[in-house]
PDB file of N, CA, C and O in Angstrom, chain B, residues numbered from 101:
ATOM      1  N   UNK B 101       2.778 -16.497 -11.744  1.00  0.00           N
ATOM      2  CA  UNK B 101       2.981 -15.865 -13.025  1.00  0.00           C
ATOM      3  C   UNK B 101       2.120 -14.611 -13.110  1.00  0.00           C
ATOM      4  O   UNK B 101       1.086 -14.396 -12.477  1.00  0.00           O
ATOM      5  N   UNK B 102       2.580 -14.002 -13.793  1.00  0.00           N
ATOM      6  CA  UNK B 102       1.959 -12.272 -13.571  1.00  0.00           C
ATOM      7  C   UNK B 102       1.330 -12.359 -15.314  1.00  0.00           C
ATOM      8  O   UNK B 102       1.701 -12.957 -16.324  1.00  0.00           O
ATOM      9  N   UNK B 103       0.196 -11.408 -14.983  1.00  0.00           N
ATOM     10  CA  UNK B 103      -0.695 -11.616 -16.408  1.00  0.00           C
ATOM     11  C   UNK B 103      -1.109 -10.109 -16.596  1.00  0.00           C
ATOM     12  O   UNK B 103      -1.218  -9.361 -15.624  1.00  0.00           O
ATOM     13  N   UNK B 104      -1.368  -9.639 -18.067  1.00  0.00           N
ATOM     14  CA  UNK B 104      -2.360  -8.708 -18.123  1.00  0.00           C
ATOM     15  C   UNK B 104      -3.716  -9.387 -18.664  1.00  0.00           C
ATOM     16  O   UNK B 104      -3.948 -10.345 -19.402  1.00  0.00           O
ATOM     17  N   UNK B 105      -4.538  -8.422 -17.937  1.00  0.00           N
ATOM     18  CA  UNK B 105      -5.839  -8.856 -18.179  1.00  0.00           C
ATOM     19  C   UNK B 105      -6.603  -7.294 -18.846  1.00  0.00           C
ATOM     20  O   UNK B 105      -6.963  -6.496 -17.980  1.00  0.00           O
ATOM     21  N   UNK B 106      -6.785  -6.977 -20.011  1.00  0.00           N
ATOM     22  CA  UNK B 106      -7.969  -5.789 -20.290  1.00  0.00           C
ATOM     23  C   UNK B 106      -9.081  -6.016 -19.862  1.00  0.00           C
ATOM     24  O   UNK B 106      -9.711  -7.066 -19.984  1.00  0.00           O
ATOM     25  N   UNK B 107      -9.454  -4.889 -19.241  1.00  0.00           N
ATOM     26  CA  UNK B 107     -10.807  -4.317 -18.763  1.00  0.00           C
ATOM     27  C   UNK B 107     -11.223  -3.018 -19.624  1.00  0.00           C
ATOM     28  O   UNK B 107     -10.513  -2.350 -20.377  1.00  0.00           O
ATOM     29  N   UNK B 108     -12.803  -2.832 -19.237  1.00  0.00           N
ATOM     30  CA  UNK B 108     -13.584  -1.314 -19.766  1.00  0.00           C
ATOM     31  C   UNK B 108     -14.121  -0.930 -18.544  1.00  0.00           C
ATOM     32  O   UNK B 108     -14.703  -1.614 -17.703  1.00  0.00           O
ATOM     33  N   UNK B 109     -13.894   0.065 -18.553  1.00  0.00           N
ATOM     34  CA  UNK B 109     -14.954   1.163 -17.459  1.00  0.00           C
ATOM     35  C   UNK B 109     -15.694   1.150 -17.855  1.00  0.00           C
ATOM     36  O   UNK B 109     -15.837   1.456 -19.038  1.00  0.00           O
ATOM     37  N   UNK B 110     -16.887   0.668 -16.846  1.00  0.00           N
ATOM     38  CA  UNK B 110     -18.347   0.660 -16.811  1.00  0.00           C
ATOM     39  C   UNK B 110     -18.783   2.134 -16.635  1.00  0.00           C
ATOM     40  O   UNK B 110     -18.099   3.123 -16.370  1.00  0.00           O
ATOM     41  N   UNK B 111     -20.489   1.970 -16.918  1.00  0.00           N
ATOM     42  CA  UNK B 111     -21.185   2.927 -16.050  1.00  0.00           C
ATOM     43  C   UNK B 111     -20.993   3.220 -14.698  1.00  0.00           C
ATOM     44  O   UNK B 111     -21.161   2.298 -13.900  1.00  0.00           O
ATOM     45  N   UNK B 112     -20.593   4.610 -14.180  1.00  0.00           N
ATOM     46  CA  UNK B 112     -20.808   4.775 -12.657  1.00  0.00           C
ATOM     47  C   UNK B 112     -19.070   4.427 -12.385  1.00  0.00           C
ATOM     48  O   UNK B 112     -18.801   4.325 -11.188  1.00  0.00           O
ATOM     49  N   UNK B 113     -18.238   4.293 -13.058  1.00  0.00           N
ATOM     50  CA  UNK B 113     -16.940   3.867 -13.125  1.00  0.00           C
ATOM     51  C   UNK B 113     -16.704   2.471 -12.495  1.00  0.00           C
ATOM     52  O   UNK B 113     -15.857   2.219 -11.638  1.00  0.00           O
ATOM     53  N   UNK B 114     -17.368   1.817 -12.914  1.00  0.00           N
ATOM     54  CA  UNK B 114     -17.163   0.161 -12.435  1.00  0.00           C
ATOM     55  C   UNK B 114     -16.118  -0.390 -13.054  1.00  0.00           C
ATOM     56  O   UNK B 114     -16.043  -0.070 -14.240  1.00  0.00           O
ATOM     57  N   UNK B 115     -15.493  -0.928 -12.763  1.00  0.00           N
ATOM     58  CA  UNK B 115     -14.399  -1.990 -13.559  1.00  0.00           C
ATOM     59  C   UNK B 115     -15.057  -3.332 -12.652  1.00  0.00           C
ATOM     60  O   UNK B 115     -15.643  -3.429 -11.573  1.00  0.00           O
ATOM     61  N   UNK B 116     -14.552  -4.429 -13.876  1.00  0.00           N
ATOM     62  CA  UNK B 116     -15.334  -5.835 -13.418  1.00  0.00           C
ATOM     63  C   UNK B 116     -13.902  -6.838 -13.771  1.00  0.00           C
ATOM     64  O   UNK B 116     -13.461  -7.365 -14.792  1.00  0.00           O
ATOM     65  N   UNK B 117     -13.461  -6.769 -12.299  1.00  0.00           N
ATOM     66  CA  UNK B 117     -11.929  -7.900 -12.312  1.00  0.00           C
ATOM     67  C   UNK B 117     -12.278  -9.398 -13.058  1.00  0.00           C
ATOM     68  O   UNK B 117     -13.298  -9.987 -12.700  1.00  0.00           O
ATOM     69  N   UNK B 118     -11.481  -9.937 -14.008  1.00  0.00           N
ATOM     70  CA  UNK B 118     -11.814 -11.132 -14.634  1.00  0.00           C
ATOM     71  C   UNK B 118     -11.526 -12.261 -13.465  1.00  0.00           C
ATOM     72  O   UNK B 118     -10.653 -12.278 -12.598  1.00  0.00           O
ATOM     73  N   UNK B 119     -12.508 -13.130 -13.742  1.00  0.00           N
ATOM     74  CA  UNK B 119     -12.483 -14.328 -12.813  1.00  0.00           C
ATOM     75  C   UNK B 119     -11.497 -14.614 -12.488  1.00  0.00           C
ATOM     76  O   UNK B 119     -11.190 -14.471 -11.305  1.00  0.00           O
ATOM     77  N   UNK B 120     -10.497 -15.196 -13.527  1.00  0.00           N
ATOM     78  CA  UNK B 120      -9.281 -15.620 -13.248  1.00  0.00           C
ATOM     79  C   UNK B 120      -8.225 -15.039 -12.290  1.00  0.00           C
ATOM     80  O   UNK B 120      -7.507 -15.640 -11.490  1.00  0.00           O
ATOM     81  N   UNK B 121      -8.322 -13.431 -12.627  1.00  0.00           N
ATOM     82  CA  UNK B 121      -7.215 -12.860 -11.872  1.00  0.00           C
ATOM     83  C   UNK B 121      -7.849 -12.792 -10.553  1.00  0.00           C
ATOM     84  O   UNK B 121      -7.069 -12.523  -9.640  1.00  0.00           O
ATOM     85  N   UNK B 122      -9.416 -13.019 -10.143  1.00  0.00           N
ATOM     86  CA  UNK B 122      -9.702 -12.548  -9.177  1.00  0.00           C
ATOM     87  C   UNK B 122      -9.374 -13.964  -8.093  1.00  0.00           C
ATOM     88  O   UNK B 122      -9.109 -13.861  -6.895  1.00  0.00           O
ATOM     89  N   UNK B 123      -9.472 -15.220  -8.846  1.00  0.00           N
ATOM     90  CA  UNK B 123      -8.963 -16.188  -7.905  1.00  0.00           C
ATOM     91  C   UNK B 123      -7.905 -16.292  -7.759  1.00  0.00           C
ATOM     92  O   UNK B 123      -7.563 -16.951  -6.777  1.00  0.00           O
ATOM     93  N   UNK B 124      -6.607 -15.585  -8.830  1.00  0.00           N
ATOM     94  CA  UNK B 124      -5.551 -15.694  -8.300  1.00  0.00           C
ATOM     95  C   UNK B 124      -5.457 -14.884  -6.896  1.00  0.00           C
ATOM     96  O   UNK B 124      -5.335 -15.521  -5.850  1.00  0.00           O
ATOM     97  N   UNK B 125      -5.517 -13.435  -6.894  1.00  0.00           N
ATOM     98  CA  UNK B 125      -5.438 -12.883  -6.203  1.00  0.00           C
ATOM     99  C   UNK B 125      -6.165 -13.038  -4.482  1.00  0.00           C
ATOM    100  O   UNK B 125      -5.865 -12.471  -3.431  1.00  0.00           O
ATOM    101  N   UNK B 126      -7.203 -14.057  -4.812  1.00  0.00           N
ATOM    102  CA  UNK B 126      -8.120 -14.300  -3.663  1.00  0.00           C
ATOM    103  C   UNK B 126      -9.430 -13.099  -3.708  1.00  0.00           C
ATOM    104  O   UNK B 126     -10.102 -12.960  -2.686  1.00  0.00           O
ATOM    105  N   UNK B 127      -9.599 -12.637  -4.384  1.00  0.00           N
ATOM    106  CA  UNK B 127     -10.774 -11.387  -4.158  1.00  0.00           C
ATOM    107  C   UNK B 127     -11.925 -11.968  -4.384  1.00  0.00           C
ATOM    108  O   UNK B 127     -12.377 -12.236  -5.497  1.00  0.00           O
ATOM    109  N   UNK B 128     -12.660 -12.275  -2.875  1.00  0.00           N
ATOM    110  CA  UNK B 128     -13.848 -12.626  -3.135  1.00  0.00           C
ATOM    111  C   UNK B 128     -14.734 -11.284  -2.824  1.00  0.00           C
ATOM    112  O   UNK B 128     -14.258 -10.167  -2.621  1.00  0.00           O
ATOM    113  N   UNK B 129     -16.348 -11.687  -2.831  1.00  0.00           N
ATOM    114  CA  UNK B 129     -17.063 -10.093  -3.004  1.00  0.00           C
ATOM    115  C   UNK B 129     -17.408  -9.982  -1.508  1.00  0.00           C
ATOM    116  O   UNK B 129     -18.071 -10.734  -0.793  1.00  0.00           O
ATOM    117  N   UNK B 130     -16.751  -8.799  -1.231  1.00  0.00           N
ATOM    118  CA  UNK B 130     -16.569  -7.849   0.188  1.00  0.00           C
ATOM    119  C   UNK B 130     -15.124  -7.683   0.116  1.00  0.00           C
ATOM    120  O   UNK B 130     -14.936  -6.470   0.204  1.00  0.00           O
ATOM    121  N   UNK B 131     -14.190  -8.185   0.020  1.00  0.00           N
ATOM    122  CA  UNK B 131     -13.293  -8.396  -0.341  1.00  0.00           C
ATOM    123  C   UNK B 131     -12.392  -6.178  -0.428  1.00  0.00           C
ATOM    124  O   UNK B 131     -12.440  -5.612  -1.520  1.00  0.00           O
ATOM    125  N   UNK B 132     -11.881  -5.567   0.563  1.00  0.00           N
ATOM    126  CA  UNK B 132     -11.894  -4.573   0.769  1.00  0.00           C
ATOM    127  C   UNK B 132     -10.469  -4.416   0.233  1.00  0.00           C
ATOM    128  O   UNK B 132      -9.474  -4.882   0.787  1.00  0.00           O
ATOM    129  N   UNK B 133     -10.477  -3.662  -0.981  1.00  0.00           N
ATOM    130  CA  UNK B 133      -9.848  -3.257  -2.014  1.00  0.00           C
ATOM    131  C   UNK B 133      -9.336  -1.798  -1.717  1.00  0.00           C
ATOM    132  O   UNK B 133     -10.105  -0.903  -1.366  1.00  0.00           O
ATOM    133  N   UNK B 134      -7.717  -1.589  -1.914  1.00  0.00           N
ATOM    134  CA  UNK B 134      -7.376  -0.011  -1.944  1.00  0.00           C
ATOM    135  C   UNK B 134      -6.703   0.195  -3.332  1.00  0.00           C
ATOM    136  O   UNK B 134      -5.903  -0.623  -3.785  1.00  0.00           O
ATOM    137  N   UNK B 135      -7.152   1.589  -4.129  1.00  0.00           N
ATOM    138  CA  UNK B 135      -6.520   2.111  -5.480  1.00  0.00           C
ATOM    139  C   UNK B 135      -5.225   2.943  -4.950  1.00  0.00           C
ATOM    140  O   UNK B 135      -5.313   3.699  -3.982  1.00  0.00           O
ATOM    141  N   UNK B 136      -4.289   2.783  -5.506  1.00  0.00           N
ATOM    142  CA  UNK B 136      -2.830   3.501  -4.752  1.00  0.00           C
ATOM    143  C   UNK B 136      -2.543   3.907  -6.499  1.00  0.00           C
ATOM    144  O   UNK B 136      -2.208   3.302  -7.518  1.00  0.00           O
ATOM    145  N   UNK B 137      -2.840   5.056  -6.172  1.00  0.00           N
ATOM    146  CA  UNK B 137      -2.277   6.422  -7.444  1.00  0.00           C
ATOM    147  C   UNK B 137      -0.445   6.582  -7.264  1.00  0.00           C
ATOM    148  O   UNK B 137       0.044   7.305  -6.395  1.00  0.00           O
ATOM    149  N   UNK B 138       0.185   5.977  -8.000  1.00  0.00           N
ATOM    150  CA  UNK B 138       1.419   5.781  -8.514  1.00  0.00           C
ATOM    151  C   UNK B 138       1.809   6.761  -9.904  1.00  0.00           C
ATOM    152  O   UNK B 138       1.105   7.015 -10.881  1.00  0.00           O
ATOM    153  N   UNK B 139       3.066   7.151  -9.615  1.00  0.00           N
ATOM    154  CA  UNK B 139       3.962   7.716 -10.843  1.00  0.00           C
ATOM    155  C   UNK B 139       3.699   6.902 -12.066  1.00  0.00           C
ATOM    156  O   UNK B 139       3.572   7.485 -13.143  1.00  0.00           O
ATOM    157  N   UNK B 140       3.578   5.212 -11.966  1.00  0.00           N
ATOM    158  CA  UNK B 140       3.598   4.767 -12.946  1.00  0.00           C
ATOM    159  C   UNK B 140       1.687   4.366 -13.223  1.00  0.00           C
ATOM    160  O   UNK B 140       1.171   3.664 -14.092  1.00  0.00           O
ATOM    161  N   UNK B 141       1.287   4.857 -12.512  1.00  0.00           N
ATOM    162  CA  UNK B 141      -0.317   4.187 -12.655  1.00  0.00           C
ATOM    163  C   UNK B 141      -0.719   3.793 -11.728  1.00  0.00           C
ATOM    164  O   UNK B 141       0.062   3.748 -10.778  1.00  0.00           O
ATOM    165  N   UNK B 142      -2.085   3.326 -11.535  1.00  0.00           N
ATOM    166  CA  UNK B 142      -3.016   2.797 -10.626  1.00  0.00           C
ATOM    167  C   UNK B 142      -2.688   1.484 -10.332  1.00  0.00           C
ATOM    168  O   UNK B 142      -2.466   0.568 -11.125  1.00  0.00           O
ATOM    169  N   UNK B 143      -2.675   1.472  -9.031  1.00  0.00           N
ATOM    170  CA  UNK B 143      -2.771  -0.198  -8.708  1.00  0.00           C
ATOM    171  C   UNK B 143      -3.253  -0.392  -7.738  1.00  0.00           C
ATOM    172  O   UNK B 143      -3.060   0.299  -6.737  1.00  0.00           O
ATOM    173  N   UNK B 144      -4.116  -1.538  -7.805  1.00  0.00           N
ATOM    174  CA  UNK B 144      -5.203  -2.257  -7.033  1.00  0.00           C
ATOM    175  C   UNK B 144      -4.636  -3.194  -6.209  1.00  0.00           C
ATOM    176  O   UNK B 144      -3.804  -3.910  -6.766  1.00  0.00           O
ATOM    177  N   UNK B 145      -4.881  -3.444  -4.814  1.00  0.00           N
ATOM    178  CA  UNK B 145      -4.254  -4.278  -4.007  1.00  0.00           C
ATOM    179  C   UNK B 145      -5.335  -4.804  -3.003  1.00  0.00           C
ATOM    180  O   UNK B 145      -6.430  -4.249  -2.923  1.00  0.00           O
ATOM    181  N   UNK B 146      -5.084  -5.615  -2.434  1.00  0.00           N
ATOM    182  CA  UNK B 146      -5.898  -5.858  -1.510  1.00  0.00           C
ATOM    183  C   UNK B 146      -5.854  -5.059  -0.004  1.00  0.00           C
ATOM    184  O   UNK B 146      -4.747  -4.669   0.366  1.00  0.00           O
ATOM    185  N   UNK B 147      -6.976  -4.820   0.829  1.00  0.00           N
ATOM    186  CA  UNK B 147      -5.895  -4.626   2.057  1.00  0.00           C
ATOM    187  C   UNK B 147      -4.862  -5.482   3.227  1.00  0.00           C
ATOM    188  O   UNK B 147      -4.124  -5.157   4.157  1.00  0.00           O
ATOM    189  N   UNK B 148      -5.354  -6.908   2.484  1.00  0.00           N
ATOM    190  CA  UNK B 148      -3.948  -7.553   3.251  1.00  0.00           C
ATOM    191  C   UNK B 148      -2.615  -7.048   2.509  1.00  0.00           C
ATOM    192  O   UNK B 148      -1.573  -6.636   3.018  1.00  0.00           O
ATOM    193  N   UNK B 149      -2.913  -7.182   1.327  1.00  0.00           N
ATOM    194  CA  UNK B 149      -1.552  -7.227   0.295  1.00  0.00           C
ATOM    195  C   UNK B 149      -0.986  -5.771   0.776  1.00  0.00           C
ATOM    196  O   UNK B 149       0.156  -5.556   1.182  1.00  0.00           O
ATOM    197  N   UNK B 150      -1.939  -4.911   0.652  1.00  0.00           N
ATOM    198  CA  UNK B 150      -1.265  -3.139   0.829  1.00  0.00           C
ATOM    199  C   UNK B 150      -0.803  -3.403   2.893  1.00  0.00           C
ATOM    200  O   UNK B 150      -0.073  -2.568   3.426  1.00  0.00           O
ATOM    201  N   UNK B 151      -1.196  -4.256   3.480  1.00  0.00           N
ATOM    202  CA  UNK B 151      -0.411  -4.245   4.958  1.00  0.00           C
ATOM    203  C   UNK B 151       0.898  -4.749   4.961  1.00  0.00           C
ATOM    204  O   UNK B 151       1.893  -4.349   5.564  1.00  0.00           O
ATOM    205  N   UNK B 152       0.683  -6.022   3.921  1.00  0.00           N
ATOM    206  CA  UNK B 152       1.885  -6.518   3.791  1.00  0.00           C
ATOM    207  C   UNK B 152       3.554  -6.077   2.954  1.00  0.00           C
ATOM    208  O   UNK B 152       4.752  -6.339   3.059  1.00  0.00           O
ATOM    209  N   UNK B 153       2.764  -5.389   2.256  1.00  0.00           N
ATOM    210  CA  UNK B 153       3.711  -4.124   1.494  1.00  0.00           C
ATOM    211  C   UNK B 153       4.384  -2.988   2.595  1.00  0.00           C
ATOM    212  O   UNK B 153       5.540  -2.588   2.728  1.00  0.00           O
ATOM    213  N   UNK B 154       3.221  -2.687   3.259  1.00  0.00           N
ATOM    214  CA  UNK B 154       4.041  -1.435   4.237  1.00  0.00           C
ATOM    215  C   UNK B 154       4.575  -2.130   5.092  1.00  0.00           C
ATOM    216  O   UNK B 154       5.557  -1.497   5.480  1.00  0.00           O
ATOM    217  N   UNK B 155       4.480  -3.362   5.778  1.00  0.00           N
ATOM    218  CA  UNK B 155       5.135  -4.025   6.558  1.00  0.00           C
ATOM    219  C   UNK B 155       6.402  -4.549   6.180  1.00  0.00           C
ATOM    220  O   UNK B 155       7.270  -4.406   7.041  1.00  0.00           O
ATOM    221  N   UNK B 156       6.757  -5.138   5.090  1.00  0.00           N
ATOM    222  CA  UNK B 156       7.775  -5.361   4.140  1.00  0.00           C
ATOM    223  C   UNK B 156       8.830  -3.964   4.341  1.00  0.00           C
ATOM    224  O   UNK B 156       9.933  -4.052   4.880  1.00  0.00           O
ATOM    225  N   UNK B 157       8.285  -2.756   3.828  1.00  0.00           N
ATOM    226  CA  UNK B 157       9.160  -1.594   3.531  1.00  0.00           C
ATOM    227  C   UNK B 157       9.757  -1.155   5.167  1.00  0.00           C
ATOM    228  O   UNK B 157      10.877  -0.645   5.142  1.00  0.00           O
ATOM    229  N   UNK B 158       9.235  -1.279   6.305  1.00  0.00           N
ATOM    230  CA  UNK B 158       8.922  -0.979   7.333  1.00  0.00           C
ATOM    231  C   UNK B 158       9.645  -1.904   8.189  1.00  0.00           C
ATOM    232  O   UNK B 158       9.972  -1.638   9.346  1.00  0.00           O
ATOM    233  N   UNK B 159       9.979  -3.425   7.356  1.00  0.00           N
ATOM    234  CA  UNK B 159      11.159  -4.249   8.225  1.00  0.00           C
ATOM    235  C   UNK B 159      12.450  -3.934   8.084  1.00  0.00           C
ATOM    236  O   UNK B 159      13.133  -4.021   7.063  1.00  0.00           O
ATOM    237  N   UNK B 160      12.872  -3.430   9.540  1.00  0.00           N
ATOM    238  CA  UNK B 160      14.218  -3.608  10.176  1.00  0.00           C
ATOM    239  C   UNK B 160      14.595  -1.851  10.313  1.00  0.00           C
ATOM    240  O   UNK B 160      15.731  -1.389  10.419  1.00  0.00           O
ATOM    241  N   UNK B 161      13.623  -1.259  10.286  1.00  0.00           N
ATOM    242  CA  UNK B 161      13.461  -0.141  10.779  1.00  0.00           C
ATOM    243  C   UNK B 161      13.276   0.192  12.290  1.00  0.00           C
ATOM    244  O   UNK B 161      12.449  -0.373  13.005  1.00  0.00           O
ATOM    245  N   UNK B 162      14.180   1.222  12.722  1.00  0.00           N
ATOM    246  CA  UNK B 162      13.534   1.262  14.146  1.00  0.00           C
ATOM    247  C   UNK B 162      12.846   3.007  14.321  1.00  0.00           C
ATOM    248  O   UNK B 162      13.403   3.985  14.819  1.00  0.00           O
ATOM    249  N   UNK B 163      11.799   2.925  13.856  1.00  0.00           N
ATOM    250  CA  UNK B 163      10.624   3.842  14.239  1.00  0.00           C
ATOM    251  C   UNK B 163      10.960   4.390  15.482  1.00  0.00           C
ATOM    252  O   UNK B 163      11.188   5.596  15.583  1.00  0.00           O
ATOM    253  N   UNK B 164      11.003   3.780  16.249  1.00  0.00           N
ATOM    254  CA  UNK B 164      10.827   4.556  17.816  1.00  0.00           C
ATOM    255  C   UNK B 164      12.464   5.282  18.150  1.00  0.00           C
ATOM    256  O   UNK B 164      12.817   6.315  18.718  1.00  0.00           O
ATOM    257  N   UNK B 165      13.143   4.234  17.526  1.00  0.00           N
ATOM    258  CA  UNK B 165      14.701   4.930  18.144  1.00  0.00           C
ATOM    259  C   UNK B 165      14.970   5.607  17.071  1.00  0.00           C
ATOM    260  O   UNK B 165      16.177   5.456  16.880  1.00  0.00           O
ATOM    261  N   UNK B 166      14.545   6.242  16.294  1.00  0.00           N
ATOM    262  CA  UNK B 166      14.282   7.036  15.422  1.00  0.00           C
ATOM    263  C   UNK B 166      13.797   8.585  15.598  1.00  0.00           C
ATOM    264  O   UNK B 166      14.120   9.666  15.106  1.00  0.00           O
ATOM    265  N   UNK B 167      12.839   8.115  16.571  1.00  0.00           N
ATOM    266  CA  UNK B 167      11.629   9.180  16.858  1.00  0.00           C
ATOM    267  C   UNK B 167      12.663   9.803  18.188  1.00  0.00           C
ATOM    268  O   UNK B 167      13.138  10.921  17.991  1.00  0.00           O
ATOM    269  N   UNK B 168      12.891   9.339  19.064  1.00  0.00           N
ATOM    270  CA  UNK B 168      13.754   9.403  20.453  1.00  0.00           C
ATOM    271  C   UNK B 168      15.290  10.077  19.507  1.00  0.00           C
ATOM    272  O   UNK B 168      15.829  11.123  19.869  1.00  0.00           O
ATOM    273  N   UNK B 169      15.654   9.487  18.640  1.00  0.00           N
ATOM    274  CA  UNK B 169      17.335  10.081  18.037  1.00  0.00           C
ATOM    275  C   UNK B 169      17.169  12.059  18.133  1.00  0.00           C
ATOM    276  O   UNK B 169      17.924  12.892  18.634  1.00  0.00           O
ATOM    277  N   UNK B 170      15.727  12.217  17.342  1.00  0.00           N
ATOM    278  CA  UNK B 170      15.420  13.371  17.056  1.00  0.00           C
ATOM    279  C   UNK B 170      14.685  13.942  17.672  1.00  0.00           C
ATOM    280  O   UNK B 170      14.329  15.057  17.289  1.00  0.00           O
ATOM    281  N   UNK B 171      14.007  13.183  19.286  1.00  0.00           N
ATOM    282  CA  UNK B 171      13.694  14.245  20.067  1.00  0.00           C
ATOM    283  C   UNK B 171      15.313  14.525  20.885  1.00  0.00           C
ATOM    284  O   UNK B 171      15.783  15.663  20.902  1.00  0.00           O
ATOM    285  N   UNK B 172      15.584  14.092  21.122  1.00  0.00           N
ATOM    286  CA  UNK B 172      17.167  14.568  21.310  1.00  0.00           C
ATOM    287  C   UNK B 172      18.003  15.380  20.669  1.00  0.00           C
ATOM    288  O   UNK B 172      18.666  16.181  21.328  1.00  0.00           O
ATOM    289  N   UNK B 173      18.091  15.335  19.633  1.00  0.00           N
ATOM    290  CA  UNK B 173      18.761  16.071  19.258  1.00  0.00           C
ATOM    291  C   UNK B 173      18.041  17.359  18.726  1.00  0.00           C
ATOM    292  O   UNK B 173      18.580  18.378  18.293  1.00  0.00           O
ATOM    293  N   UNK B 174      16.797  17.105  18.846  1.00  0.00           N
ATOM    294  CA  UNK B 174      16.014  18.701  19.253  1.00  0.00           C
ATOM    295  C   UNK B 174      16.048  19.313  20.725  1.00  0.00           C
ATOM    296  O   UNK B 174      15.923  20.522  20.920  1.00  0.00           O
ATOM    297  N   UNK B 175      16.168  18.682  21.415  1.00  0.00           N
ATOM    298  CA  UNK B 175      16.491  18.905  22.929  1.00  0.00           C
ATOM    299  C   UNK B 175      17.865  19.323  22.987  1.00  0.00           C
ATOM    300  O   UNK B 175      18.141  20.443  23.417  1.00  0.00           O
ATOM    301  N   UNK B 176      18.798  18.482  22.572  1.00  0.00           N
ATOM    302  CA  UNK B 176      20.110  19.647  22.537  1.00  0.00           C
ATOM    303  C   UNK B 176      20.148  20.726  21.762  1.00  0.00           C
ATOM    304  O   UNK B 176      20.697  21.709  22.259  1.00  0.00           O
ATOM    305  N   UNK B 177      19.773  20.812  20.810  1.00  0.00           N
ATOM    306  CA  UNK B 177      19.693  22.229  19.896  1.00  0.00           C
ATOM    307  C   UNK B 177      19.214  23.279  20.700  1.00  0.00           C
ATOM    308  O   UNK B 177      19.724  24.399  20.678  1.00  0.00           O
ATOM    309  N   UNK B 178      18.056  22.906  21.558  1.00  0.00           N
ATOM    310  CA  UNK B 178      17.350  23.705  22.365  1.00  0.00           C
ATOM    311  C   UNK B 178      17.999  24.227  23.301  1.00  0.00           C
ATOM    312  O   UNK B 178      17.832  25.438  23.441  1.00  0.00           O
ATOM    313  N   UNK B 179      18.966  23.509  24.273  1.00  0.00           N
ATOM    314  CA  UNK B 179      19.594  23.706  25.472  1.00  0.00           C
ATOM    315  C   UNK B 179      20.775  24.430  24.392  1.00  0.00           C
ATOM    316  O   UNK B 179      21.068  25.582  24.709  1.00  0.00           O
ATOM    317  N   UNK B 180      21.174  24.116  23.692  1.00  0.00           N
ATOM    318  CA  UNK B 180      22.776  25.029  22.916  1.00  0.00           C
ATOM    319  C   UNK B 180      21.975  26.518  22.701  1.00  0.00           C
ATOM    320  O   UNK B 180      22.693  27.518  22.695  1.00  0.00           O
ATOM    321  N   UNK B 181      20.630  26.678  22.541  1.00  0.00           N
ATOM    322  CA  UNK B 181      20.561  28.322  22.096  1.00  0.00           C
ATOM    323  C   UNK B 181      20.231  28.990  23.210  1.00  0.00           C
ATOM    324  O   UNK B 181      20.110  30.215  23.182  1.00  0.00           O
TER     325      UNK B 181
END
């Protein structure tokens, strides 16, 4: 279940995650946190969660035959001029 939780910016710009959300989420302290500046706002993720996100967007993609489609077809462009 998804919750809002209010916070205040501290001194020194601290924000202090509420217990609760922090055990949902698993964030214990060391716990290496990325801020991702969004159209719609800030959001806090973990860095498993932010691997697992780009990995998600990133399935069933083929990167490499991708990369190879368009050195080719920069290679023929090249040989046509």
């Amino acid at each position: 279940m998804h919750g809002t939780y209010s916070v205040t910016m501290g001194d020194r710009g601290r924000l202090v995650i509420p217990a609760e959300l922090r055990g949902k989420a698993g964030l214990v302290e060391g716990t290496p946190v990325v801020l991702i500046d969004t159209p719609g706002g800030v959001v806090l993720v973990s860095r498993e969660q932010l691997k697992s996100l780009v990995r998600a967007d990133l399935a069933g993609i083929d990167l490499v035959g991708e990369l190879l489609a368009d050195r080719r077809h920069r290679a023929d462009a090249e040989d046509a001029a």
